[in-house]
N, C-alpha and C positions, 0 to 999 in steps of 0.2 A: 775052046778057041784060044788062041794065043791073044795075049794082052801086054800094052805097049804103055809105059812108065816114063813120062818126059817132065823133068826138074825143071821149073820154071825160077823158082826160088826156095832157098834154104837146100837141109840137106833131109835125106831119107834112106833108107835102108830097106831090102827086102831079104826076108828070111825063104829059105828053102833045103831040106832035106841036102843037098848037094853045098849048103854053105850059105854067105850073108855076100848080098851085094851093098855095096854102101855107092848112093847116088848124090853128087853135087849140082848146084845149077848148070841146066845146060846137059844134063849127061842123058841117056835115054837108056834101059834094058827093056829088054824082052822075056817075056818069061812065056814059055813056048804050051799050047794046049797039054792040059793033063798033072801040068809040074804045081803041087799043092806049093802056095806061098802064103807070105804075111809082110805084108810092107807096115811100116811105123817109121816114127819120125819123133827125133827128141820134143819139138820145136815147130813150130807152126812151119808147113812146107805146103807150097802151090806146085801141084802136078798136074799134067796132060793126061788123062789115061785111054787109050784107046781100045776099044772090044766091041766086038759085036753086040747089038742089043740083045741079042739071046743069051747071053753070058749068065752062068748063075752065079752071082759074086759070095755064096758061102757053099758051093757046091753043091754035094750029095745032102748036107746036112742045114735042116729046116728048123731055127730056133728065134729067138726075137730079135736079132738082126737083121734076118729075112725079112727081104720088099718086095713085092713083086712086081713085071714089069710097070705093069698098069700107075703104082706105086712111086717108081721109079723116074716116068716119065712126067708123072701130074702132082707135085709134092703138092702137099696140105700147105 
């Protein structure tokens, strides 16, 4: 699913195969179904992110980052 990145404060950056988007407050990207990314941030950053609940936030690949929705939805 495509996933929607909105700078509320500070700055961020997302990495992808195609290049680094660098976001300020207020900016939004899109980063479209399928496009492997990496967002970071020097510095404490407040973002928007929008995605469908079914999103898998590390993909194909299941390692101790991995939440699952269940997880996801009901933190400890």
């Amino acid at each position: 699913e495509d996933e929607l990145f909105f700078v509320l404060a500070g700055r961020m950056r997302i990495e992808t195969e195609a290049g680094t988007v660098e976001l300020g407050e207020g900016a939004l990207h899109v980063v479209p179904k399928g496009v492997r990314h990496k967002p970071s941030a020097d510095a404490e950053c407040l973002i928007m992110l929008i995605e469908r609940k079914s999103t898998l936030h590390t993909g194909d690949v299941v390692d101790a980052r991995t939440r699952s929705l269940t997880d996801q939805l009901h933190p400890a």
